[in-house]
C-alpha positions as CSV (number, residue, x, y, z in Angstrom):
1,X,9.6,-20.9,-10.4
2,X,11.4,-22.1,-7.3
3,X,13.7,-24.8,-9.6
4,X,14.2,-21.2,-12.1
5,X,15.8,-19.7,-9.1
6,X,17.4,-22.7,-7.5
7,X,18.7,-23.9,-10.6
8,X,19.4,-20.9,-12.8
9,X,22.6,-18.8,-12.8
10,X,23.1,-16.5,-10.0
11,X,22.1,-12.7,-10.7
12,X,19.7,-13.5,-13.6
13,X,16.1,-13.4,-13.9
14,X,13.6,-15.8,-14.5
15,X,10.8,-14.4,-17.4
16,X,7.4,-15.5,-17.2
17,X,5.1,-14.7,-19.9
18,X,1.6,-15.4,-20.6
19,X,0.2,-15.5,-24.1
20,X,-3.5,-16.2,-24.6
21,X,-4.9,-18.4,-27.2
22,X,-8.5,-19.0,-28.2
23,X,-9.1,-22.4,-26.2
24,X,-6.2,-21.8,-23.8
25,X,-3.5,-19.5,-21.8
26,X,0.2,-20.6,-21.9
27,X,2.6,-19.6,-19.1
28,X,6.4,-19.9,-20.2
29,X,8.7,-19.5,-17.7
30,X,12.2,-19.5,-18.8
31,X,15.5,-18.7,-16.9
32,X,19.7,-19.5,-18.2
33,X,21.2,-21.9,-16.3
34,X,21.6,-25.7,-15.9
35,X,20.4,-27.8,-18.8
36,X,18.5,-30.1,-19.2
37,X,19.2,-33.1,-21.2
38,X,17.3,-34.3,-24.0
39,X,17.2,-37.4,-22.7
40,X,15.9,-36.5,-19.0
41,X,13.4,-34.6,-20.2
42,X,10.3,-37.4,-20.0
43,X,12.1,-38.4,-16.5
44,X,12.0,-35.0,-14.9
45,X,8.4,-35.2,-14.0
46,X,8.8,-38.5,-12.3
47,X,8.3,-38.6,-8.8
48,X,11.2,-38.6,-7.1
49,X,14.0,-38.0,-9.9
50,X,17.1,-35.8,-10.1
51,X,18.9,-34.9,-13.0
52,X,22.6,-35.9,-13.5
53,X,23.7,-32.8,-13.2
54,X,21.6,-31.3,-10.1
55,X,22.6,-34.3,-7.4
56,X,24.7,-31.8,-5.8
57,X,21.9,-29.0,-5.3
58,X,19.3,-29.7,-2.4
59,X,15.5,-31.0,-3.2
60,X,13.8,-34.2,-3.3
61,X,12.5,-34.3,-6.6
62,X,8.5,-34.0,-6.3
63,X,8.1,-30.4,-7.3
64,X,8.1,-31.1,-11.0
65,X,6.2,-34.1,-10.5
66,X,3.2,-32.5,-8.2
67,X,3.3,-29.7,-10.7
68,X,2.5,-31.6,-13.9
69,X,-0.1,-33.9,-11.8
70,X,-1.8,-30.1,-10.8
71,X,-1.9,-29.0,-14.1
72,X,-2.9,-32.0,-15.5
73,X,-5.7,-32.3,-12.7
74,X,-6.7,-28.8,-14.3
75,X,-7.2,-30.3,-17.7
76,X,-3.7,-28.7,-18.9
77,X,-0.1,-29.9,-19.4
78,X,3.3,-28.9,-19.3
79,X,6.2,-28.9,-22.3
80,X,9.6,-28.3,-21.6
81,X,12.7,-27.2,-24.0
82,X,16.1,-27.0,-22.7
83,X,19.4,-26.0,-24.3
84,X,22.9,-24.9,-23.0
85,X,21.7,-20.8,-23.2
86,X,17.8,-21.3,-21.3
87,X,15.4,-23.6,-20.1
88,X,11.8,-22.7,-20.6
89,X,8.5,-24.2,-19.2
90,X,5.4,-23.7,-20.8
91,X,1.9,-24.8,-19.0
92,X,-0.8,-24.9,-21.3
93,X,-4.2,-24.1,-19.4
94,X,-7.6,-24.3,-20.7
95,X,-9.8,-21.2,-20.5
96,X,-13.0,-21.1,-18.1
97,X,-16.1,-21.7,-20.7
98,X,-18.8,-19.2,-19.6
């Protein structure tokens, strides 16, 4: 959520929804701003990368990277689509087996 506010367009919102599957929740969180490139997309969740395009905003590229190793650590992962309109992240969870 922080990289939705920090590298969305200024006035908008960021959506988060959660849609639950069988097996699994999903968490999208999608905001309009900066793009992501098709080709950064892999590289984004490497420790310490910036995007092209974001070298002049402030951060030292771990948050994306921590996030996905969380999430993975949780048995989940994390997809990402990006296009000149909105960027949206979608964590897929498993559910607790009781």
């Amino acid at each position: 959520m922080d990289n939705g506010i920090k590298y969305g367009l200024e006035d908008r919102n960021i959506h988060i929804r959660i849609i639950e599957y069988t097996i699994f929740l999903r968490v999208d969180i999608l905001n309009e701003g900066i793009e992501i490139k098709e080709e950064e997309i892999n590289k984004i969740f490497q420790r310490f990368y910036r995007g092209e395009n974001v070298r002049d905003k402030e951060g030292l590229g771990i948050g994306l990277y921590l996030s996905r190793e969380i999430i993975e650590g949780q048995g989940g992962y994390i997809q990402v689509e990006s296009s000149s309109k909105q960027t949206r992240f979608s964590i897929f969870l498993p559910k607790d087996k009781k």
